[in-house]
C-alpha positions in Angstrom: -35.8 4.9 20.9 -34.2 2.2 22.6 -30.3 2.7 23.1 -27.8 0.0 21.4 -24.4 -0.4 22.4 -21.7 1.5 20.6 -19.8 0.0 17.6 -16.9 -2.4 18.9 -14.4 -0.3 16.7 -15.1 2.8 19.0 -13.7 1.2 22.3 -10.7 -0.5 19.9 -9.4 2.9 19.0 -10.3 4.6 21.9 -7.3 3.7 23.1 -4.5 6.4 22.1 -1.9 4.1 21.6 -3.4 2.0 19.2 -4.4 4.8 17.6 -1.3 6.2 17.2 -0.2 2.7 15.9 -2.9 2.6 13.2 -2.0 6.3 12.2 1.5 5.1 11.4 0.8 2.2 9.5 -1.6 4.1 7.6 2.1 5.6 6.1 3.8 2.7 5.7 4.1 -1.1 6.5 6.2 -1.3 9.6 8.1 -3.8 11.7 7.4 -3.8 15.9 10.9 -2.4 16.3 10.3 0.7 14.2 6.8 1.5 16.3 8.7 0.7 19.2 10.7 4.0 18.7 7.4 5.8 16.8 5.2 5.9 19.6 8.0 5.8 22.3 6.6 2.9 24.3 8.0 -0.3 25.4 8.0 -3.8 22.6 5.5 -5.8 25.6 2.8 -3.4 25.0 3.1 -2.3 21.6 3.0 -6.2 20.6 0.1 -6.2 22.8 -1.6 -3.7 20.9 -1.2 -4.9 17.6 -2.4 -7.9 18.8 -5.6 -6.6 19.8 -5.6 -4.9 16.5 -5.0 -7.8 14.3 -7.7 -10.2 16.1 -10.2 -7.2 15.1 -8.7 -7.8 11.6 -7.5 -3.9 11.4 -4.0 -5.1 10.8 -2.1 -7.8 9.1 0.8 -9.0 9.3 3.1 -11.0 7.0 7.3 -12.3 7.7 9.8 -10.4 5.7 11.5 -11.7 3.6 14.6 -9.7 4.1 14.8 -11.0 7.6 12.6 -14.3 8.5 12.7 -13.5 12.3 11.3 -9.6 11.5 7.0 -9.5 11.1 6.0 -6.0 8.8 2.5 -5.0 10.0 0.3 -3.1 7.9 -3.2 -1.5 8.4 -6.4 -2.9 7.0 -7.8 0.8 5.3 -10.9 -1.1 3.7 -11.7 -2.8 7.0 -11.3 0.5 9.0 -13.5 2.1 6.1 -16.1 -0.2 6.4 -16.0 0.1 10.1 -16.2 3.0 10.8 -19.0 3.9 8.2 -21.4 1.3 10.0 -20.2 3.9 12.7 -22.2 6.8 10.7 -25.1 4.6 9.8 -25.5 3.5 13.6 -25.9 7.1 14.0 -28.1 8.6 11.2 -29.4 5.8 8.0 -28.9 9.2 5.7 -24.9 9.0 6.6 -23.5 6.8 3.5 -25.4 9.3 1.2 -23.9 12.2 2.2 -20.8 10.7 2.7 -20.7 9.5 -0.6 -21.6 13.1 -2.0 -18.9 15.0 -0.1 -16.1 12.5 -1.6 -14.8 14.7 -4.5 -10.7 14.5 -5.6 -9.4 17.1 -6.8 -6.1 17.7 -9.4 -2.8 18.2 -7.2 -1.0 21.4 -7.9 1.8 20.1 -10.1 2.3 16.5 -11.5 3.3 14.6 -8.2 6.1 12.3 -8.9 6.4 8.9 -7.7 9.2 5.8 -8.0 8.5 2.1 -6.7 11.5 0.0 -5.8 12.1 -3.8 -5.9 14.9 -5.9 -6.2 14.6 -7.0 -10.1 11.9 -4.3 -11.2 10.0 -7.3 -13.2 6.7 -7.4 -11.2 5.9 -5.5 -8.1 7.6 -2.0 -9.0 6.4 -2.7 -12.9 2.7 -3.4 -11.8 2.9 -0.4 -9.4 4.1 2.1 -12.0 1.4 0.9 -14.5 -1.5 1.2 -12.5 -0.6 4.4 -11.0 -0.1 5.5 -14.9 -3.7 4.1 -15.9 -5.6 5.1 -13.1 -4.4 8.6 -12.6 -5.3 9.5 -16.2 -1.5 10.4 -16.6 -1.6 13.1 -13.4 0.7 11.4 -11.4 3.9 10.8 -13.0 4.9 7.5 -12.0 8.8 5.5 -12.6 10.1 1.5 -11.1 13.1 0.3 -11.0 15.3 -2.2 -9.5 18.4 -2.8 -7.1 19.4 -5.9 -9.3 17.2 -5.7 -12.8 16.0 -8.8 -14.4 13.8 -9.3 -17.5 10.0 -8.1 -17.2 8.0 -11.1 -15.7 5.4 -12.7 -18.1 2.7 -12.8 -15.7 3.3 -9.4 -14.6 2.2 -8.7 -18.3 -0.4 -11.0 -18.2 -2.2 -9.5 -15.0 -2.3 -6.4 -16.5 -2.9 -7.0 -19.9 -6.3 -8.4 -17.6 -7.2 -4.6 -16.1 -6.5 -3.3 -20.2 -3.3 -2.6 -19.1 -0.3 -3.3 -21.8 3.2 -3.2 -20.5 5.0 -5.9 -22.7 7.3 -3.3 -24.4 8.5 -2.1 -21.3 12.4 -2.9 -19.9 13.6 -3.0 -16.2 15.5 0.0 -14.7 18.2 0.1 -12.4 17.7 1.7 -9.3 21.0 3.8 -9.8 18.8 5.2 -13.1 17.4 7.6 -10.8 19.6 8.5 -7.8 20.2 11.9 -9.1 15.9 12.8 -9.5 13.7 14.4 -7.4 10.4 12.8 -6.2 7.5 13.0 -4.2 7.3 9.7 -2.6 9.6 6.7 -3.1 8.1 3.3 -2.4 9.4 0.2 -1.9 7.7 -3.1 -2.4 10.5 -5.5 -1.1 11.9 -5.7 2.1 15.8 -6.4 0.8 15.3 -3.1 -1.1 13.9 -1.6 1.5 17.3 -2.7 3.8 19.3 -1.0 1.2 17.2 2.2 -0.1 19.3 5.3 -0.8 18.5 9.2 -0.1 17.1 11.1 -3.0 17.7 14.5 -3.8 15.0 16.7 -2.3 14.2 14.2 0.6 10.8 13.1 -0.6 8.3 10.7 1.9 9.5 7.3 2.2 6.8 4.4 2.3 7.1 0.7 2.6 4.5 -1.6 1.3 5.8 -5.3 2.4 4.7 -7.5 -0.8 5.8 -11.0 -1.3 7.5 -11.4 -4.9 5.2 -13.3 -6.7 7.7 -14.9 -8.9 8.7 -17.0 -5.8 5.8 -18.7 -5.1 6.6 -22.5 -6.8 4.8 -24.1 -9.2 4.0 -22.0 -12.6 0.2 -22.5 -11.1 1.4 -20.9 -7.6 3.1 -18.3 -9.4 0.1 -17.3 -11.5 -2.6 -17.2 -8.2 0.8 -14.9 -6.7 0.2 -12.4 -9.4 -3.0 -12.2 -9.2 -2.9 -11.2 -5.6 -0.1 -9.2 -5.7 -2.0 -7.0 -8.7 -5.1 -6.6 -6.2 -3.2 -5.7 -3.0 -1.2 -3.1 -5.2 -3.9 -2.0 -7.3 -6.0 -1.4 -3.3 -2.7 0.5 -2.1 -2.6 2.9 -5.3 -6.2 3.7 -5.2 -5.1 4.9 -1.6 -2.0 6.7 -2.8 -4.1 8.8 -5.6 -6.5 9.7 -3.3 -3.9 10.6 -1.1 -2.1 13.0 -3.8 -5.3 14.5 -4.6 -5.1 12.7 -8.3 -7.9 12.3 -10.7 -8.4 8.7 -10.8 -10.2 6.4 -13.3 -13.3 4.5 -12.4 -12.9 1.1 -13.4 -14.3 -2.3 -12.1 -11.6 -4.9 -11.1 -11.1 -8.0 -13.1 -12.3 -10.7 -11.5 
């Protein structure tokens, strides 16, 4: 049979370094700085790199909002998925069956414990502990909170109450609620947080998923379209993280 050339995603990560950059953004949204000192190379080529990788659409990359002049870059696991997997059908039609056969989670060991952090723990962190809750089928003990509370968001109600999700009888948490617990992984979904994150006992893994607050978006009808893309980008990024922990997951279809 006649030959075609190889998938364009082969040659992109080929290249060590920018595979090495996508393996640490697969564990956190990072700034150039950070995977300057990660991979040990200097900023003219790593920026180089990632933007190679963002032109393939592999990575994004939004401004923080801790720090306007700092960029967060975060890998595009869906688009890498989908990439590579027309990698396996390019190579044998039967791939995506067996592929889809072989995927099988399993429980983790003990109850894996998880906290998200935000600054008012009324939306991101609330969203994040909810979903992680509902789709895990309660075997991943999830907890939010916030470095400066504020009341529960409306909308962050309303977006869930959409996935059959009811959180309106829930409070914000301040962040010093927990400084004394142990944990598996501690999360943050703001970048001020982030700046300001303490230790917790037992060192768990740190993450850092760079999400826009919602709440800040303007009018009430900017602030509702926020939600609802601040729900599907978390609700992506926690199907990843129960995967990840080896949790039982529920199968549900998004709202649309």
């Amino acid at each position: 049979m006649e030959a075609n050339g190889p998938p364009a995603i082969l040659g992109l990560l080929s290249d060590p370094l920018r595979w090495q950059l996508v393996l640490e953004l697969g564990c956190s949204d990072r700034r150039t700085g950070e995977l300057v000192e990660l991979v040990r190379k200097p900023q003219n080529l790593v920026s180089y790199h990632l933007g190679e990788l963002r032109r393939a659409g592999i990575v994004t990359a939004r401004r923080s909002s801790a720090d306007g002049r700092d960029v967060y870059y975060r890998v595009h696991v869906a688009r890498c998925s989908d990439l590579l997997a027309e990698v396996g059908l390019s190579l044998h039609p039967g791939h995506s069956n067996i592929s889809q056969q072989s995927r099988a989670t399993v429980r983790h060991r003990s109850q894996p414990r998880v906290l998200f952090l935000c600054t008012g723990n009324s939306a991101r962190s609330q969203i994040a502990e909810a979903l992680v809750e509902h789709r895990s089928g309660g075997t991943v003990a999830a907890r939010s909170a916030g470095s400066d509370p504020k009341p529960l968001h409306p909308f962050a109600v309303r977006v869930l109450a959409e996935r059959a999700i009811d959180i309106a009888d829930r409070s914000s948490k301040p962040l010093t609620r927990f400084a004394r617990s142990r944990f598996d992984r501690v999360i943050t979904l703001c970048d001020k947080v982030r700046e300001i994150c303490p230790e917790f006992p037992g060192s768990p893994t740190a993450s850092h998923w760079s999400i826009p607050d919602p709440a800040a978006a303007g009018d009430e009808r900017a602030i509702e379209d926020a939600f609802q893309r601040v729900a599907d980008d978390i609700e992506d990024r926690v199907a990843l993280l129960l995967a990840e922990l080896g949790a039982r997951t529920t199968q549900e279809t998004r709202h649309d």
